[in-house]
N, C-alpha and C positions, 0 to 999 in steps of 0.2 A: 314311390307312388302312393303307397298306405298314409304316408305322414300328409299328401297334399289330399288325396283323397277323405279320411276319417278322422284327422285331428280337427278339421274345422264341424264335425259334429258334436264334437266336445262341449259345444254349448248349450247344445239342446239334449245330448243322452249323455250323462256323466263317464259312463265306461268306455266310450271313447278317446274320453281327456289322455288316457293310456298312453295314446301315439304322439302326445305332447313331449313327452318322457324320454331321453334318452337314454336312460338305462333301461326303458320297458323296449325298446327299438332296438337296442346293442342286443338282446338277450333276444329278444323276434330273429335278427340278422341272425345271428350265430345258430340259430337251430336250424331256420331255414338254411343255409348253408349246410350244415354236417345230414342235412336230410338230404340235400339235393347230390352232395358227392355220392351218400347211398345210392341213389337212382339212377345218377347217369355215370356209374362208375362204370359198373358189367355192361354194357351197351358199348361205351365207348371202347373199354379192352379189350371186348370182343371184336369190334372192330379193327383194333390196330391191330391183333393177332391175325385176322382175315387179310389184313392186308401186309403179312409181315412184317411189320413196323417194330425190327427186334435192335436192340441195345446191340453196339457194338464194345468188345472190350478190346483193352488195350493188351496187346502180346506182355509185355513190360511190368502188366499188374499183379497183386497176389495173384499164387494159382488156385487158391478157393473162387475165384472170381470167375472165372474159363465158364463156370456151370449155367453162368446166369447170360452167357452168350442168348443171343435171340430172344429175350424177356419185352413185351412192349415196352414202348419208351413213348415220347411225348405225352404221359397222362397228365401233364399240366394243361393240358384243355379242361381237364375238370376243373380243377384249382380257378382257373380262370374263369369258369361257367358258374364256379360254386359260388366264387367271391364276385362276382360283378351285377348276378341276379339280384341274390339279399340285398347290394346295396342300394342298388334301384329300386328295388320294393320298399325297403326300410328308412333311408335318407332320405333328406330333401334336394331335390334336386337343382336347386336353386343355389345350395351353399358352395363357393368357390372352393371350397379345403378337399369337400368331394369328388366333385367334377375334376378338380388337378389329381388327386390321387387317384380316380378310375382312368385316365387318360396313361398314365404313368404303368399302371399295371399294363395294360394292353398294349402302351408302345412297347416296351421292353418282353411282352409276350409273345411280340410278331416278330422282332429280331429274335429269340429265341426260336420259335418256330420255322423259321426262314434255315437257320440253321441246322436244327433235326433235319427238315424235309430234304435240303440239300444233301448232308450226311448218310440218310439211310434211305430214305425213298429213292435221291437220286444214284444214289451207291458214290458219292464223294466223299472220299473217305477225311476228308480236311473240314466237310460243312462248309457252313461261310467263312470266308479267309478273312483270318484273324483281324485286320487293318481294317473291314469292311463293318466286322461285327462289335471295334472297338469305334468306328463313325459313328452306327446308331444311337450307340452309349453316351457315348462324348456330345453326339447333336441334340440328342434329348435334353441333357444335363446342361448343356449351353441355352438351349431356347427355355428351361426353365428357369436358368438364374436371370435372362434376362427379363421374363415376364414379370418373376418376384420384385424384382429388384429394379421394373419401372412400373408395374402395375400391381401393387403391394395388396396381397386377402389381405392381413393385417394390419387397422390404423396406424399410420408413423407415429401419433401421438403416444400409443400403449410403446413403443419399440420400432427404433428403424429398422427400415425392410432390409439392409442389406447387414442386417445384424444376426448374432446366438449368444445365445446366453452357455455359463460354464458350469455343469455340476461342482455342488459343492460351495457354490458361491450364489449370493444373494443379490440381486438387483446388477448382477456385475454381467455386463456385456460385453462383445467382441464387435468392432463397426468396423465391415469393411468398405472399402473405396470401391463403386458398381463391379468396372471388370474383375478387380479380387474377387470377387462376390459368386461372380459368374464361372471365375475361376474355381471358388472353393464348392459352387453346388455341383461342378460335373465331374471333380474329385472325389466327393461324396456319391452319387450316384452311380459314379463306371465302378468305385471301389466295392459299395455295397453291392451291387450285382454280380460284379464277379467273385468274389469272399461268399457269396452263396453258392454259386456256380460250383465254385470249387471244392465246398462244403458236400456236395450232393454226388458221395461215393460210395457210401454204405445205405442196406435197404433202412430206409425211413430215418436216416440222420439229417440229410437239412430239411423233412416235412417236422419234425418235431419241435426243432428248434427253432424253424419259423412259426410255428403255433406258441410257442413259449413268448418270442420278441412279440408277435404280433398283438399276443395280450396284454405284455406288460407296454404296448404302445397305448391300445386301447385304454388301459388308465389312467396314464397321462395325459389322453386325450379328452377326456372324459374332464379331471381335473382342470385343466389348464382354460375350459370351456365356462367354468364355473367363476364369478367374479365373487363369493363368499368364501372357497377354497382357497384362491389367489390369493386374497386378501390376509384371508389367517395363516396361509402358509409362505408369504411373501414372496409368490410367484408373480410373472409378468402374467396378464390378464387376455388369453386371446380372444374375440368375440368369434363366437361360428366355431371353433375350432374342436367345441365338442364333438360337434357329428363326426367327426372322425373316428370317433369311436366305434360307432355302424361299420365305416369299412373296415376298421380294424378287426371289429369282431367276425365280420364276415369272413375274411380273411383265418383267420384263427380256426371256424367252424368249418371251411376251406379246406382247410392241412390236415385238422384232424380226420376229418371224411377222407380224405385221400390216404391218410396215414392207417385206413381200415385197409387197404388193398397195396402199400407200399411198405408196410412193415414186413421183417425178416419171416418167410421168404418171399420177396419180393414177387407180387402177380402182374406189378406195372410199376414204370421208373418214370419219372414227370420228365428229365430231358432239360436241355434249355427252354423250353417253352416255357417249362416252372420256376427252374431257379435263377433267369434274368427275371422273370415277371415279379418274381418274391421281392428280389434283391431290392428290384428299380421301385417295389410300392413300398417296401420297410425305409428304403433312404427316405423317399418322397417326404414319408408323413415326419420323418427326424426333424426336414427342409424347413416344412409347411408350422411345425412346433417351435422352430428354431430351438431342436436339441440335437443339431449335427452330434455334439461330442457324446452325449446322452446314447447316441447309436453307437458309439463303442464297448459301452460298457452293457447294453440289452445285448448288444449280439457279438458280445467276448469271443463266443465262440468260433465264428463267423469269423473276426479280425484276427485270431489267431492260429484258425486254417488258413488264410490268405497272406499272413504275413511268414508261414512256413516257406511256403510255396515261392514265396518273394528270395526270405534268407536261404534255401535250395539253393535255387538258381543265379543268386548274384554270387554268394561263396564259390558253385560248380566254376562260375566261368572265370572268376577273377583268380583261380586255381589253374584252371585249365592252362589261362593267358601268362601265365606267372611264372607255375612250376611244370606245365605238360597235362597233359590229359590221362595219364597211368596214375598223376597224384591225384588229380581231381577226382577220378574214380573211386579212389580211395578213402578220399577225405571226404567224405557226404558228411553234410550237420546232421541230417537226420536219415534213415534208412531209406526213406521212401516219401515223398511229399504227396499231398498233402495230409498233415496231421495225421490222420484216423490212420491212412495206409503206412506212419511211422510204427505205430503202438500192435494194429493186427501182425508188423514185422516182426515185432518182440514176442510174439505170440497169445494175444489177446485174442479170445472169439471177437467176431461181427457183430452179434448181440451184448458184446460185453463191452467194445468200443462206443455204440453207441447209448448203453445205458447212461454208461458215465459220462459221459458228453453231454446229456440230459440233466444229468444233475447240476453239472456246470453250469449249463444253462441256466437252470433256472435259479442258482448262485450268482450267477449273471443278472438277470432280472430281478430280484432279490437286493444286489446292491444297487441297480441304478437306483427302486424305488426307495432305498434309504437317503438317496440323495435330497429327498423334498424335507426331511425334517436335520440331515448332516451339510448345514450350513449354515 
């Protein structure tokens, strides 16, 4: 609303021109965001506390873990509050990249929340049954591929819609045929959601590292918006696709402010309400950039907490089916899935898990951005 509101005074009082700016409008978002976690952080925890809205843990888990029994959970209504404000304020509201990436964070923040509320409000201890909470995933990510991919944000003439490009490569695309397409955004989408889902076991590990992807989104969004950039660094040219970077940074200024109140020890746990909502707006803006592959390498970490989780469970049973269930037992690949809970088995502190997982990260982000000049 600032940008439709005070950019058009820009002509008549020069300090206006500011809100022209999307770097002056990323940096606006992103504060206003880590302000706004500030403020509606203790209000809201105090509320789920009143209303017991306590974490439940798994019998099966480290026993460090038993402590943090009854800790709020869904504080991803901040995250959601944080990041959707800024970007209403800050964005234009007009730009399609926007409006699909705020749509995305919230659909996937209601399936989220639908699932907390079942889970602990209603005392089901299952949440929403899995097949239910993998429809939302799947329908979201189907009614997205099919919008992109018959009613294209970006010119067919810069890039076909139902295209991505490959880090590490130049001009060089991937075209797929619509339903492929449609196919490959709800792959992307139910994966990134849940690879964060799965990520968000230790206090403050997937709010960190979604502030990490979320930044280094933010710069290639930022980039990629810009036809001078494009042009020297022989990227595809998106028009609009800078604003992205508003939500991204919102997003970023989002996690951190919540990462005041979720860091070790944990005073609030975001729940699926946060880490679908994360998951579903990190794929999104991959979608809307066409750097699906680009989102493996920002959020490394992410894809190899969920591809733990994967190789766990296919070894356990194809074990189980093969040689008996006493061998399967036996033969775990890793101690304990996902990731973080293999390493705390080794005997790693919580904070020593997630330090380094940070680093990673941002080793992570680090190499996607060397991608714009390693081609």
């Amino acid at each position: 609303m600032f940008y439709h509101w005070l950019a058009p005074l820009g002509q008549t009082y020069i300090i206006f021109n500011l809100f022209n700016y999307i770097s002056f409008r990323a940096a606006g978002a992103t504060v206003t965001a880590l302000l706004l976690a500030f403020l509606v952080g203790p209000p809201v925890i105090r509320g789920l506390r009143a209303r017991k809205v306590g974490q439940v843990i798994r019998a099966e888990g480290p026993a460090s873990h038993q402590s943090k029994r009854g800790t709020p959970t869904m504080g991803g209504l901040i995250i959601l509050l944080a990041t959707i404000v800024p970007t209403l304020l800050w964005a234009p509201l007009t730009n399609r990249f926007v409006v699909v990436a705020m749509l995305s964070i919230l659909w996937m923040g209601c399936i989220g929340f639908l699932d907390d509320y079942l889970k602990i409000v209603q005392g089901k201890s299952r949440g929403l049954v899995a097949k239910w909470k993998l429809a939302g995933q799947v329908s979201f990510g189907a009614l997205l591929g099919l919008f992109l991919a018959f009613n294209p944000v970006v010119p067919t003439d810069t890039i076909p819609a139902t295209a991505t490009t490959l880090p590490f490569f130049k001009y060089l695309v991937v075209n797929f045929a619509p339903l492929l397409y449609v196919l490959f955004v709800t792959v992307v989408i139910t994966g990134s959601s849940n690879a964060v889902n799965l990520t968000d076991g230790l206090d403050g590990l997937a709010t960190g590292l979604a502030g990490i992807s979320a930044a280094a989104f933010a710069g290639f969004a930022y980039l990629f918006g810009r036809t001078d950039v494009t042009s020297y660094l022989n990227l595809f040219y998106l028009p609009g696709a800078g604003e992205l970077a508003v939500f991204c940074a919102s997003l970023m200024g989002a996690t951190i402010g919540f990462l005041w109140f979720n860091a070790h020890p944990a005073q609030v746990f975001m729940g699926d309400t946060g880490s679908l909502a994360i998951g579903g707006g990190l794929g999104t803006v991959a979608i809307l950039l066409k750097a699906e592959f680009l989102l493996l390498l920002i959020g490394g970490v992410f894809a190899a907490e969920a591809i733990s989780v994967l190789i766990q469970t296919g070894t356990y049973k194809w074990f189980k089916r093969t040689r008996g269930k006493d061998y399967a037992d036996a033969h775990r690949v890793f101690r304990m899935a996902p990731l973080h809970h293999h390493f705390e088995k080794l005997g790693w502190a919580e904070t020593t898990v997630v330090t380094r997982f940070y680093i990673l990260g941002l080793f992570c982000a680090l190499l996607a951005l060397s991608t714009l000049k390693v081609r």
